[in-house]
Each structure stands twice: as structure tokens, then as C-alpha cells.
C-alpha positions as CSV (number, residue, x, y, z in Angstrom):
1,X,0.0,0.0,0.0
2,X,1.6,3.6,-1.0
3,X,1.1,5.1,2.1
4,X,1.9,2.3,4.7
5,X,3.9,3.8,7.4
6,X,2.6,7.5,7.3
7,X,1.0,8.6,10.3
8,X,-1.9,11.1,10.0
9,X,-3.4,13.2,13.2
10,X,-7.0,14.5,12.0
11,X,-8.4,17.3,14.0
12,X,-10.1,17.8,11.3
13,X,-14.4,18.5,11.4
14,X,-17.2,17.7,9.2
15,X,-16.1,17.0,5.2
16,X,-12.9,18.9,3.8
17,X,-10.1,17.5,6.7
18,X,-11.7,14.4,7.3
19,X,-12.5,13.7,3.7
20,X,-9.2,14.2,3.4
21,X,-7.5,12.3,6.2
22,X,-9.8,9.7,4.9
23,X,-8.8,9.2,1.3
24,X,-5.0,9.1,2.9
25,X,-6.5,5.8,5.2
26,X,-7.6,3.7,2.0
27,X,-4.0,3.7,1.1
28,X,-2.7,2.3,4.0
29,X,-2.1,5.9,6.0
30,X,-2.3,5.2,10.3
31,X,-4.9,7.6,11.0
32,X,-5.7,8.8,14.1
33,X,-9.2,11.1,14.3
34,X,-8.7,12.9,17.5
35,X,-12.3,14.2,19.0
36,X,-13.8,15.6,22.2
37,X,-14.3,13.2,25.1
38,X,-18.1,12.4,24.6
39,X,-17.6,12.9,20.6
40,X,-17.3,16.5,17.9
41,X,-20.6,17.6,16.6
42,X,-20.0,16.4,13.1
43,X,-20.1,12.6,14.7
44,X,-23.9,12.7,15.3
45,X,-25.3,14.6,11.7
46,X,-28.1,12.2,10.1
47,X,-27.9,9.6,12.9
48,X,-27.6,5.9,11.8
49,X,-26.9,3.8,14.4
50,X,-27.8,3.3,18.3
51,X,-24.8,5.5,19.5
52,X,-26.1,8.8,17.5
53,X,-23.1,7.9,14.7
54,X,-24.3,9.2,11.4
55,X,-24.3,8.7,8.0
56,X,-21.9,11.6,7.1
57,X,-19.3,10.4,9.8
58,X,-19.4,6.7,8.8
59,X,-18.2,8.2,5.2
60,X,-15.9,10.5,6.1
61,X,-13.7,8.4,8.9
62,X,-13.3,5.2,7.7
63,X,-10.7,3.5,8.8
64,X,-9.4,5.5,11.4
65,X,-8.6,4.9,15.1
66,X,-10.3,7.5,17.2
67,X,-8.4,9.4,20.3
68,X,-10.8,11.0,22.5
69,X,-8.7,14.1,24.0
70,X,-9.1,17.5,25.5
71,X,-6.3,19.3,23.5
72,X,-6.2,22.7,25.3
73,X,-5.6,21.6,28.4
74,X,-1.8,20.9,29.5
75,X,-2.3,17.0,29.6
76,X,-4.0,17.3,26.0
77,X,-0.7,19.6,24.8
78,X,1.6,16.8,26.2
79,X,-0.4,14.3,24.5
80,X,-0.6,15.9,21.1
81,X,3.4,17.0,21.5
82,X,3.8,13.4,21.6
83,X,2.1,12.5,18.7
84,X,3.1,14.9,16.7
85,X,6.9,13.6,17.4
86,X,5.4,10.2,15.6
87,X,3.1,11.5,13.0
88,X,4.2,12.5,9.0
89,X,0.9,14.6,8.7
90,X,-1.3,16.9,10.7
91,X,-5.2,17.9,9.3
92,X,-6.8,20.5,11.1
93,X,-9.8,22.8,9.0
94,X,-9.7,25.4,11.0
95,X,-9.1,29.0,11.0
96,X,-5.5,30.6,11.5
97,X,-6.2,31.9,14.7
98,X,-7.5,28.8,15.9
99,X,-4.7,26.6,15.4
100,X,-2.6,29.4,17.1
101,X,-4.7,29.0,20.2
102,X,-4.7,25.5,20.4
103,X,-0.8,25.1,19.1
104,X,-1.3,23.6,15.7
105,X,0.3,25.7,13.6
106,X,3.0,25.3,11.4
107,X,5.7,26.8,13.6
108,X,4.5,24.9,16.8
109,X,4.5,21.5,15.2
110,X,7.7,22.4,13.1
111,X,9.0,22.9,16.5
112,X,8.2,19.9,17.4
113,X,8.5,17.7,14.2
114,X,11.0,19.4,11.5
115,X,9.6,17.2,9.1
116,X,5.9,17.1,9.8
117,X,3.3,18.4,7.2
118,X,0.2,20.4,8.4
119,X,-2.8,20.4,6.1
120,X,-5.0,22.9,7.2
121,X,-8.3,24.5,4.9
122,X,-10.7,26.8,6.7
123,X,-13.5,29.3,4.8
124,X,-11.1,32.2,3.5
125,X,-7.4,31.3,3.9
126,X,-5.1,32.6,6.6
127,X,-4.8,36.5,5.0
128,X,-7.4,38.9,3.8
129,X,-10.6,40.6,5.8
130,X,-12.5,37.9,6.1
131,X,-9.6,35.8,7.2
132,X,-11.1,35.6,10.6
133,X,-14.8,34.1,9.9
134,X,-16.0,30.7,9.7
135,X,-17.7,29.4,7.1
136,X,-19.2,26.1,5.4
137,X,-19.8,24.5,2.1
138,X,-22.5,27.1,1.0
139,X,-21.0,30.0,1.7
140,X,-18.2,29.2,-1.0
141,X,-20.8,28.2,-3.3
142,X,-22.8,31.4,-2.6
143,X,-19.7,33.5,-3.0
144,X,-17.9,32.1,-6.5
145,X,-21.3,33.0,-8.1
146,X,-22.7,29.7,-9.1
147,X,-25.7,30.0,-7.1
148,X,-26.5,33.0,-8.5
149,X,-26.7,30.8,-11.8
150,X,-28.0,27.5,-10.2
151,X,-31.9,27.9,-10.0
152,X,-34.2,30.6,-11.1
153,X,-34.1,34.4,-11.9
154,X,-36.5,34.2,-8.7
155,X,-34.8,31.8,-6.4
156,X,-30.9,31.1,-6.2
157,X,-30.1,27.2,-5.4
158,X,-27.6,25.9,-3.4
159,X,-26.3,22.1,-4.9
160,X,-27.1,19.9,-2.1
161,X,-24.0,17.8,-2.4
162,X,-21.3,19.8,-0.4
163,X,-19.2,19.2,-3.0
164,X,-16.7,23.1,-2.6
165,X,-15.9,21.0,1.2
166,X,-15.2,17.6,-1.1
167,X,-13.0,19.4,-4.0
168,X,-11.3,21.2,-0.6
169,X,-10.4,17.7,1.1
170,X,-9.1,16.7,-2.5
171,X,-6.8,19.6,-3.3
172,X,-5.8,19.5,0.1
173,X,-4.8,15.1,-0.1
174,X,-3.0,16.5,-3.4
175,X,-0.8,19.0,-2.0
176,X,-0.1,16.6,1.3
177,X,1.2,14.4,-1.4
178,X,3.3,17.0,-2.8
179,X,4.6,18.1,0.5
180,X,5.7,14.2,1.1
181,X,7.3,13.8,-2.2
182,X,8.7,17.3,-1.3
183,X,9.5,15.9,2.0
184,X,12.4,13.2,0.4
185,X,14.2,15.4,-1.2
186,X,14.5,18.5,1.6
187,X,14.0,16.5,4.8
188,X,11.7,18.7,5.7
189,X,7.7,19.0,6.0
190,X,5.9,22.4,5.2
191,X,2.2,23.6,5.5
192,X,0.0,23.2,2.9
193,X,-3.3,25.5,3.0
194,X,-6.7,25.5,1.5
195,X,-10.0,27.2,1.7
196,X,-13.4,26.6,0.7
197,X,-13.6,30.3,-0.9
198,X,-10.6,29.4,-3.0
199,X,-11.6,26.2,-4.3
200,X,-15.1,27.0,-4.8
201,X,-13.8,30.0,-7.5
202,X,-11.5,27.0,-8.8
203,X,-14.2,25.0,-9.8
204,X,-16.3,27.9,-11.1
205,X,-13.0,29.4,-12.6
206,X,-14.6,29.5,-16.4
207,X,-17.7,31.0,-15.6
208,X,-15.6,34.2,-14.4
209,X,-13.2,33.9,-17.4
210,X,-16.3,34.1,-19.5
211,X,-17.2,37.0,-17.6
212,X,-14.1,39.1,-17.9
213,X,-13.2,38.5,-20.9
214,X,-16.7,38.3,-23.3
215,X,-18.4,40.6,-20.2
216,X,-21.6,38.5,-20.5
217,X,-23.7,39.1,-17.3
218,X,-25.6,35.4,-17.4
219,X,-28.6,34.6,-15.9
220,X,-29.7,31.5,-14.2
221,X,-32.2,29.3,-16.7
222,X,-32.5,26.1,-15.1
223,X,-31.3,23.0,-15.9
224,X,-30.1,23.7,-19.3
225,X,-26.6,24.8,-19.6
226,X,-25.2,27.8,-21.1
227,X,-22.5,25.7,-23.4
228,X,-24.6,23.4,-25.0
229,X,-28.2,22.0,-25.4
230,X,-29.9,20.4,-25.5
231,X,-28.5,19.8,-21.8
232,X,-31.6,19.7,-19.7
233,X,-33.5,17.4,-17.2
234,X,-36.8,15.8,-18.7
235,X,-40.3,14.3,-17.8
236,X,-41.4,11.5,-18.9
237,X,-44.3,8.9,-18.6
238,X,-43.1,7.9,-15.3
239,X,-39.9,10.0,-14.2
240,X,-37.0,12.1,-15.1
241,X,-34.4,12.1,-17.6
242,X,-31.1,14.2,-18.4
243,X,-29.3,14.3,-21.4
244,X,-25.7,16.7,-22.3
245,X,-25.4,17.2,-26.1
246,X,-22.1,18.5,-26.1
247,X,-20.5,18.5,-29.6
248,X,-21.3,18.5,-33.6
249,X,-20.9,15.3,-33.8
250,X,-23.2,13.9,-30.8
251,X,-25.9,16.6,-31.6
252,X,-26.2,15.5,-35.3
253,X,-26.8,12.1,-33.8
254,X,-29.5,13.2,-30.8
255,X,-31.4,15.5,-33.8
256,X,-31.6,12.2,-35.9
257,X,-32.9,10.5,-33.1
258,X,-35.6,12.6,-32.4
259,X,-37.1,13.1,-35.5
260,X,-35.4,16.5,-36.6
261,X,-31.6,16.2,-39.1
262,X,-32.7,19.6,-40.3
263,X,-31.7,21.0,-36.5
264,X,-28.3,20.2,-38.4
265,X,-27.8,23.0,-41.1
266,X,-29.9,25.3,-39.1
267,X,-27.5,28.4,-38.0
268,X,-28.9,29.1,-34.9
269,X,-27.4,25.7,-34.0
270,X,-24.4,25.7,-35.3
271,X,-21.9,25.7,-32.5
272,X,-22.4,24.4,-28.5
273,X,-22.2,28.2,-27.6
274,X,-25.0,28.7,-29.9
275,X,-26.8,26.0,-29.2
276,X,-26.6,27.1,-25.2
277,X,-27.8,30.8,-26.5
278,X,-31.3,28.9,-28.1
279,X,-31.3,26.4,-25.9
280,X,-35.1,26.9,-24.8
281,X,-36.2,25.7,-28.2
282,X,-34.2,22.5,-28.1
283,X,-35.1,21.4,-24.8
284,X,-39.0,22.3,-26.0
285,X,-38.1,19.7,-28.9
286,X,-36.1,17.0,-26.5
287,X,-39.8,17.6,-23.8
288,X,-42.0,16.1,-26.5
289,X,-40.1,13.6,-27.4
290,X,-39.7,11.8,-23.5
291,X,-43.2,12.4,-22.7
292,X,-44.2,10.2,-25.3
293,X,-41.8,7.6,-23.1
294,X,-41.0,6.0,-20.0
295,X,-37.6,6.8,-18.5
296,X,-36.4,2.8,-19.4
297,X,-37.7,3.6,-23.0
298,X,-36.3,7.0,-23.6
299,X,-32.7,5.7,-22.2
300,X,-32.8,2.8,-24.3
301,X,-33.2,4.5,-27.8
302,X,-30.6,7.6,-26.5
303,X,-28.1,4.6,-25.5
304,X,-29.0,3.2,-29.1
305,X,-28.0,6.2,-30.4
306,X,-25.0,7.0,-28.8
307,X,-26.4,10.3,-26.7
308,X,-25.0,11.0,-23.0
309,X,-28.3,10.7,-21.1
310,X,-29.0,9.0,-17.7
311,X,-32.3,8.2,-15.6
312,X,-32.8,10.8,-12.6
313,X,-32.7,8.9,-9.5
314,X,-33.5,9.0,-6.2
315,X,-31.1,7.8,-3.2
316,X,-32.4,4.5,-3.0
317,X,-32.2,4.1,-6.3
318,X,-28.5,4.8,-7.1
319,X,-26.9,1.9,-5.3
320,X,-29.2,-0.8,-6.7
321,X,-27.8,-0.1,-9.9
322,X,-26.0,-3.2,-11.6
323,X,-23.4,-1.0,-12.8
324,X,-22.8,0.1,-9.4
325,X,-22.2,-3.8,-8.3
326,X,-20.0,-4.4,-11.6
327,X,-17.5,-1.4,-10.4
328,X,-17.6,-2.5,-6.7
329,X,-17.6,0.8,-5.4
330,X,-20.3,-0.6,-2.4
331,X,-17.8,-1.5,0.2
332,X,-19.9,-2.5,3.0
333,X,-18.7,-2.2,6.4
334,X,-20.8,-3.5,9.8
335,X,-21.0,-0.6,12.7
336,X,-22.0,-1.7,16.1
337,X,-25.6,-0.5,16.3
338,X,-26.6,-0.1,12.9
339,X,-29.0,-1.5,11.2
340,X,-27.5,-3.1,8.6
341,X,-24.0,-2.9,7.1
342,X,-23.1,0.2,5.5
343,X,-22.7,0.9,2.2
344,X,-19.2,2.9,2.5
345,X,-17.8,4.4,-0.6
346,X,-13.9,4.4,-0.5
347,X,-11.7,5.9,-3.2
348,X,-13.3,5.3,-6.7
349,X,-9.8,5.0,-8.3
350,X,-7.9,1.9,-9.0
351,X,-3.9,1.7,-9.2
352,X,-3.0,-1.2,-11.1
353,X,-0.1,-2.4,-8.7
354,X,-1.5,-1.0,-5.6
355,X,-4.5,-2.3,-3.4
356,X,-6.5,-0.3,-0.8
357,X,-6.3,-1.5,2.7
358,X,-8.9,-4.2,3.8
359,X,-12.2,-1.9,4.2
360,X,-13.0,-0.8,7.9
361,X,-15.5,0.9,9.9
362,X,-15.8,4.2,11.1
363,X,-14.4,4.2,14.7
364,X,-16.8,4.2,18.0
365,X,-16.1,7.2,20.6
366,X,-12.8,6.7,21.9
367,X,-12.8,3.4,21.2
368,X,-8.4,3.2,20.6
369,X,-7.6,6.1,22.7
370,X,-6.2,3.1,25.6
371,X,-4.3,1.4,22.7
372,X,-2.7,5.1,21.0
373,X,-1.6,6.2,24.5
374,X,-0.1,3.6,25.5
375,X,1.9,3.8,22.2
376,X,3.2,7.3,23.2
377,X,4.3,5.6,26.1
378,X,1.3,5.9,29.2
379,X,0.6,3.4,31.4
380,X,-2.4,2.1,32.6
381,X,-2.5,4.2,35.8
382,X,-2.2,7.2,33.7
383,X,-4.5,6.4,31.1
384,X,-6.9,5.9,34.1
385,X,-5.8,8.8,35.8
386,X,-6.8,10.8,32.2
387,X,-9.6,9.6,32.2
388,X,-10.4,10.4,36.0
389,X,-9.7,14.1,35.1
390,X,-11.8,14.0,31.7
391,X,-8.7,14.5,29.5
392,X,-9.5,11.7,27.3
């Protein structure tokens, strides 16, 4: 496994640091989650099981041991000086001046460990006015603009996926990567910083080049796209449908499908970009056509015809798919108290030479903090005595 033998500390809450931390466990990383006594916050979102563990957490710390530990205090600053002198990487998504306060920053644990890596993403980066406030997923959705496009001229939409915190927690595993490679050559570890603002206006980077540069002011239409049509979601006898016509090529095919090869030659359709500008009048076309069909039907003849289109499904409906099963993405995992196993997603890439580890649950409150302290080198008396005086 690539990453046997690297130690990872996560302090990290909710998605981007423990999204992160977790993709660095499926390769064989030793990491630690290290939580309040009693369990963080994020632990019990959606509960799933007896304990209050939810769905979110089960996701996000697979395979992890779990530390409960009180690190402001001076028993929690020994223990955490002690791990740091074993770990390779520290997570923590949290503001600058919260790191400061509870020692975490890069010039502590340098101190420390010379060649320790921090990873640490909070809202708005460690410089700038808003350096200072905390924010979530949908505030760096809200401010790259794409809500303002997502939606209706009347109501703005939020996506419901948190996915600025997930493309946060993946920058952020890439540049710990970086930093280890780094790391061989220097002998030394460095911090490497993310924020949700940042990678939000990443992933939204063409919408503002479109902007300065054509100075378009777009407004939100829906579901179609402003690229290419017709790219739209569809009713039909019995569901939803979407379909992305992107290119000459796949749009000739999708107007022979559905009845209409003069859409070909006509100019107003001549080009994605044009076809986004009129894309009202193709999605009017591509609206009759489904409604004539069920969903299976209409996927069946836009498969037949070689045009990118997919069934809109619900939840419950997206693991059940035999595709889903021929991947093996479903990893399940059994948690004490849940009601079944759990259908954990790991990593959905493949190295040809190198495996995952052997999938594992998310870990119980505290449930290695006896086995990690006595690593660092605590006996049992002081592990009890720890846990007398609610450090752990």
C-alpha cells in the first residue's frame, strides 16, 4: 500500500479535513481522528446507528482509530506533542487563529517535528478581511457565483452535495502528497493551506473567465446549460431524464434520433455556444419527445444512439444499480448498532499495482484512545488517571 507507514493526526471536522485524512486511510495511512471526550458535533449529523453515529461520519472516517482528547488543556498539549513527534501529517480545517490557540500551527508543530506536514483549509485562507470568519460549504458556493446561476431568476439554489468542502479535502490530499514527495528530497515537512472560498472559485474558474473577458452578465435558466443543449433534465411517462449534447458530432446524432436532421444545417445551432444561446427551443423539442416515453424507454433508444443521457434517480435508487455492483464501489462495512451494514464508498480509483487497505468501519467514541496512549508511552494508571480528570 503507498502510504503504509505514514501517520496522520486529524483534527479535522465535518467534510474537507476528514474527507481528506480519509482518502490518505484507503492507502494504507495510520490515521488517528482525534475528538472531544463524549464525541465532535460532526459525529452525530443524520444519525444511523444506536450510538447517535451518522451517516456523514461513517463516510468520512473510515478506517481510522479514534483518540478522545481535551487538546487545550496541558495534559492534552503533552499528549498531542507526543504525537506529533510520531506522525508525518497533521489535518486540522480550521481557521488561522484557531490553530494558534490550540498550538497547531506550522511553527508549533515544526518545533516539534522538523519534518511534519500540516494540512489545514478553513472558509477564507489565513490573510485577507474575512480571514477571521468561519464558514461552510454554502458559503463558498454562494460566493464564486454559481448559485447566483444555479436555480431561477427568482430563487438562487444551493447544490445539495457539499461538494466546494469535497474538491477542498481533494486539493488538500493532493498537495499533502506534494509536501511528502517534497519531503524526500528536503527532509523537511511544510504547511499546505486550503480554503473553501478558493476552491469554490476554482471549480467555477470559467464561468468568471467568461465573464471578464466576453463581459456576458448570465442569468440562471434552469437545468439547461449555457455551453450546449440540449443539456436539460426531462419528464417523462413515469420519471426524469437528463441528457448533455455537447459537440457537432453527438448533436447531429440526438437530432436524428428525435425526429429532426434539419436542426443540423440550421445556424442558430451551429456551434455548443450557440446552441446554449437557443437552448429553450431545443429542450422544447427533446420535452415532446420523452413524454411520449417511459424513462427505461427513452434511455434505451438515447443509449441506441449514442447520446449521453441518464435516468434521474432518487437515493435509493442509485446503489441498486447493476453498474454500481460491476465497479464494486459498495464496500460495506458493519458498525455496532446499525441496522444493517453500510454501504461505504472508498476511493473510486484503481492503481493497477496498488491495493486499498482491507475496508473498515468508522471508529466508536474513543474506542483506541487506551491502545494510542499507551503507544506514546502511558501506562495504565495514567491512562486511568486521564480519564479520572476527563482529558480523554
Amino acid at each position: 500500500m503507498p502510504l503504509k507507514g505514514i501517520r496522520v493526526l486529524d483534527f479535522g471536522r465535518y467534510i474537507a479535513g476528514p474527507y481528506c485524512a480519509a482518502l490518505l486511510a484507503d492507502y494504507g495511512a495510520d490515521v488517528i481522528r482525534i475528538e472531544a471526550p463524549g464525541g465532535n458535533d460532526d459525529r452525530y449529523s443524520v444519525p444511523v446507528a444506536e450510538d447517535g453515529s451518522g451517516a456523514m461520519f461513517m463516510q468520512m472516517n473510515r478506517a481510522k482509530r479514534c483518540l478522545t482528547l481535551k487538546p487545550g488543556s496541558p495534559e492534552g498539549r503533552e499528549i498531542v506533542r507526543r504525537l506529533v513527534e510520531t506522525a508525518d501529517v497533521v489535518i486540522a480545517n480550521l481557521p488561522h487563529d484557531a490553530l494558534v490557540k490550540l498550538g497547531l500551527d506550522y511553527d508549533n508543530l515544526a518545533a516539534i517535528n522538523p519534518r511534519i506536514v500540516l494540512a489545514t483549509a478553513s472558509a477564507f485562507g489565513s490573510e485577507g478581511p474575512l480571514a477571521s470568519r468561519v464558514g461552510f460549504d454554502a458559503v463558498g458556493q454562494a460566493m464564486s457565483g454559481t448559485v447566483y446561476l444555479t436555480g431561477t431568476p427568482d430563487q438562487p439554489y444551493r447544490a445539495q452535495v457539499n461538494y466546494v468542502d469535497f474538491g477542498t479535502a481533494l486539493h488538500s490530499a493532493f498537495g499533502v502528497m506534494l509536501a511528502l514527495r517534497e519531503r524526500e528530497t528536503t527532509g523537511r515537512g511544510q504547511c499546505v493551506s486550503g480554503s473553501l472560498l478558493g476552491t469554490a472559485l476554482a471549480m467555477s474558474n470559467a464561468l468568471t473567465i467568461d465573464h471578464a473577458l466576453n463581459g456576458i452578465d448570465r442569468q440562471p435558466i434552469g437545468n439547461r446549460a449555457f455551453s450546449s443543449g440540449p443539456t436539460d433534465i426531462f419528464r417523462t411517462r413515469d420519471g426524469w431524464v437528463i441528457t448533455q449534447i455537447v459537440g457537432n458530432g453527438i448533436f447531429a446524432r440526438w437530432a436524428e434520433l428525435v425526429g429532426r436532421p434539419d436542426l443540423v444545417g440550421d445556424p442558430l445551432y451551429a456551434s455548443d455556444i450557440l446552441r446554449g444561446d437557443n437552448g429553450e427551443e431545443l429542450s422544447a423539442i427533446m420535452q415532446r419527445w420523452c413524454i411520449e416515453r417511459t424513462s427505461e424507454e427513452a434511455i434505451a433508444e438515447l443509449a441506441a444512439g449514442r447520446v449521453p443521457a441518464a435516468p434521474v434517480l432518487r437515493a435509493g435508487e442509485a446503489l441498486a444499480q447493476p453498474q454500481v455492483k460491476a465497479m464494486g464501489l459498495v464496500e460495506p462495512v458493519v458498525y455496532p448498532g446499525a441496522a444493517g451494514a453500510v454501504p461505504v464508498i472508498r476511493a473510486p480509483i484503481r492503481l493497477s499495482d496498488s491495493d486499498k487497505t482491507v475496508p473498515a468501519r468508522a471508529p466508536q467514541v474513543g474506542e483506541h484512545s487506551d491502545a494510542i496512549l499507551a503507544e506514546l508511552g502511558y501506562d495504565a494508571e495514567a491512562i486511568s488517571a486521564l480519564r479520572a480528570a476527563k482529558i480523554i
